[in-house]
C-alpha positions as CSV (number, residue, x, y, z in Angstrom):
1,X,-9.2,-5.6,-3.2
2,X,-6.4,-7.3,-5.6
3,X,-5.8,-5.6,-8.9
4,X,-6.3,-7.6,-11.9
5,X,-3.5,-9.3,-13.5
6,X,-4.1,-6.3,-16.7
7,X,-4.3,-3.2,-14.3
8,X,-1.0,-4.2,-13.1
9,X,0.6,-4.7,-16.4
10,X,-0.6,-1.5,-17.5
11,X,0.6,0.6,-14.3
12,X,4.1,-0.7,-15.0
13,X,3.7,0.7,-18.5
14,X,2.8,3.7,-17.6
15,X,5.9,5.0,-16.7
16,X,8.5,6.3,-19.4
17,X,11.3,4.7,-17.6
18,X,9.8,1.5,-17.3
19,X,8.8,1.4,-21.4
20,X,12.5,2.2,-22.0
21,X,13.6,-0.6,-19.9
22,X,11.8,-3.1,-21.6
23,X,12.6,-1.6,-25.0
24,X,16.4,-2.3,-24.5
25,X,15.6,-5.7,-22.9
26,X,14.1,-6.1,-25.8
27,X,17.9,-6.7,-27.6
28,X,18.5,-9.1,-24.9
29,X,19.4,-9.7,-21.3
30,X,21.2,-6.9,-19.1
31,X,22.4,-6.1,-15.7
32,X,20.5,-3.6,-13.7
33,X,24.1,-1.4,-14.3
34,X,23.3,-2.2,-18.3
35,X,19.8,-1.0,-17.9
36,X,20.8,2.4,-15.5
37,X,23.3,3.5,-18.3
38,X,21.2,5.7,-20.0
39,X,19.1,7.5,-16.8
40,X,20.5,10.1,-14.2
41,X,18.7,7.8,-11.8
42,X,20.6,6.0,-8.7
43,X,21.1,2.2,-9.3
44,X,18.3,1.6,-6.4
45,X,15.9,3.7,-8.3
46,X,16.5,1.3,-11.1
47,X,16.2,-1.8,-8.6
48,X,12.6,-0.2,-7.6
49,X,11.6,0.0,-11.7
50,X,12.8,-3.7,-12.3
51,X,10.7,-4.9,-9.2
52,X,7.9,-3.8,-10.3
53,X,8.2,-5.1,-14.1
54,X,9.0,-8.1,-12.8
55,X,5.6,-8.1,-10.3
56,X,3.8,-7.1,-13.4
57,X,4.9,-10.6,-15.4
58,X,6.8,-8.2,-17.4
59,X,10.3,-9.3,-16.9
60,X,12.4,-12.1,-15.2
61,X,15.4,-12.1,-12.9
62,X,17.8,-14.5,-12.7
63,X,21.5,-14.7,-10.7
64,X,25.1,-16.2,-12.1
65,X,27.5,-15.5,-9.4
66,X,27.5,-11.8,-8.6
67,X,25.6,-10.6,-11.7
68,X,21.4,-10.4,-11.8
69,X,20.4,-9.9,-14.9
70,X,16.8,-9.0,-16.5
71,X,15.0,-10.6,-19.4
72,X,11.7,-9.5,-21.2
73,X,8.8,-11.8,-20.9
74,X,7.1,-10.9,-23.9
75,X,3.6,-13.1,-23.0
76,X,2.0,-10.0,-20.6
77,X,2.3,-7.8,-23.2
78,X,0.1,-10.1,-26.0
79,X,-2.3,-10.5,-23.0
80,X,-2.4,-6.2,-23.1
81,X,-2.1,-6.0,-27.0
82,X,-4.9,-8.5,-27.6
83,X,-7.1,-6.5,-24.8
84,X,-6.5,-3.4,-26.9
85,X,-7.1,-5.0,-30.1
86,X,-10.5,-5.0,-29.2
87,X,-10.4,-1.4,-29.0
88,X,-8.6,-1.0,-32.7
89,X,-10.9,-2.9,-34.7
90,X,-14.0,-0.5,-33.1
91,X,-12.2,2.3,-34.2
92,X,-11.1,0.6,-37.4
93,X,-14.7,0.4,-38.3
94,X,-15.7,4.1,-37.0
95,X,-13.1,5.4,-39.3
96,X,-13.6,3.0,-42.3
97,X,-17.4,4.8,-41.5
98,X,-16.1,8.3,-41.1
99,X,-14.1,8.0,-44.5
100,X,-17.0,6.9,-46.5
101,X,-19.3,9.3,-45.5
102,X,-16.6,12.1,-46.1
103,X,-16.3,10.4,-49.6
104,X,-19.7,11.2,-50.1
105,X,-19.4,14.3,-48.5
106,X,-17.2,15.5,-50.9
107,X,-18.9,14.0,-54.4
108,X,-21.7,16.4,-52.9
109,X,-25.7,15.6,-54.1
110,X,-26.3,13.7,-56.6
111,X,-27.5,16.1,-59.4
């Protein structure tokens, strides 16, 4: 069975690496040397995070010469944000809920 286009997305942002990654692509294109700076991780471990983003729709790869470098495709990420946006406004409500009835909670009976 295929995962869903969402479960995908969501695995690759599930890992801390990966969520770094496209935070500093996030200030613009880098090399996958650019992007390994900041780990203790071999240069194919970085290769194997980058595949995966990019399967997820997350980023895009392109080549000049002897440089591949790594953009963020920001377009998978609404499609997750608006799927938990749902999720907020529930709990938006639930708390706008919670605070009243702590409001009156608090005023205690009516005397």
């Amino acid at each position: 069975m295929a995962e869903d286009r969402l479960s995908t997305i969501f695995a690759a942002l599930a890992d801390p690496t990966r969520r770094a990654i496209l935070t500093r692509l996030a200030e613009g294109e880098a090399t996958v040397s650019e992007l390994a700076e900041p780990f203790s991780i071999s240069l194919p471990a970085i290769s194997r995070h980058l595949k995966v983003l990019e399967q997820a729709g997350l980023i895009s790869r392109s080549r000049s010469a002897q440089w591949r470098s790594s953009r963020l495709e920001a377009a998978p990420l609404r499609e997750a944000t608006e799927w938990m946006d749902r999720y907020r406004q529930f709990w938006d409500v639930n708390f706008t809920r919670l605070d009243a009835h702590l409001k009156r909670v608090q005023e205690g009976p009516m005397s």
